[in-house]
N, C-alpha and C positions, 0 to 999 in steps of 0.2 A: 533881459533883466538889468535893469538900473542899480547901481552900487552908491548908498549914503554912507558917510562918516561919521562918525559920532566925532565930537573935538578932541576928546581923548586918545580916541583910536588913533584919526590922523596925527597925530602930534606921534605917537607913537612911532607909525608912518613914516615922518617926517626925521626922526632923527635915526632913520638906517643912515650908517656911515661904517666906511672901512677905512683902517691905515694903511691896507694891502692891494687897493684897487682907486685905480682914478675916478675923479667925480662922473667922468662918464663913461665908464663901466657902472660906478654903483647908478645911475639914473639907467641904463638899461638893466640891469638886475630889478630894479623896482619896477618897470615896464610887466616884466616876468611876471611878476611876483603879484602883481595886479592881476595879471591874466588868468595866473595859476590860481588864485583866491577863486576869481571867476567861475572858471572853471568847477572845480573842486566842488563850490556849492552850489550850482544848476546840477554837477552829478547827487551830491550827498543830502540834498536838501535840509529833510528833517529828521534824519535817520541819526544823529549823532546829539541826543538834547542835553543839557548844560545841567548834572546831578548838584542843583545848588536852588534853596527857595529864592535868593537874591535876583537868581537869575531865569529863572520859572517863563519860559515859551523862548529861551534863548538856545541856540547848537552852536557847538566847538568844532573847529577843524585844528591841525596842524600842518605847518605848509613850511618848509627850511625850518624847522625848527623856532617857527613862530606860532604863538597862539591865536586865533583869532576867535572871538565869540560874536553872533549876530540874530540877527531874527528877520523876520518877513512884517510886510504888509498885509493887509488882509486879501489882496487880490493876488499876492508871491509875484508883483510886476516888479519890487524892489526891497531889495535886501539891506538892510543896516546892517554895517559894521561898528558894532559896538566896545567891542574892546582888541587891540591889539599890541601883543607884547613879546618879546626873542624868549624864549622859554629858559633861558639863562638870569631873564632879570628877577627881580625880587615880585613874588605873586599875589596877585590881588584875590582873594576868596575864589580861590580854584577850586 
């Protein structure tokens, strides 16, 4: 299964950072944390759907205490990742 980004998500993505780990710890924690997304949703598929009309044929995972919300293709050969955010930030029509 192939993984897209929404812009939003990636930017999201993009600004994982720590004051407590070097740049390259946090670039292998994101390594993970791609995997584990991965992961996650080839097991959970569709089993977890997004209780929101905004987001109507979207599923939720949480992974470190991150949100992510996505959906499929029609053929489930690739997964959008549509929204990604650390469950600490301020929330978007959760």
């Amino acid at each position: 299964m192939k993984l897209e980004w929404t812009e939003q998500a990636l930017e999201g993505f993009r600004n994982i950072r720590s004051r407590h780990y070097t740049q390259f710890e946090t670039v292998e924690y994101k390594k993970r944390l791609l995997k584990n997304i991965e992961e996650k949703v080839s097991l959970l598929g569709t089993s977890i759907p997004v209780k929101s009309d905004e987001w109507k044929g979207s599923y939720k995972i949480i992974i470190d205490k991150y949100i992510v919300y996505y959906s499929f293709s029609g053929k489930q050969d690739i997964c959008y990742i549509e929204y990604f955010k650390h469950s600490s930030q301020q929330k978007y029509n959760l």
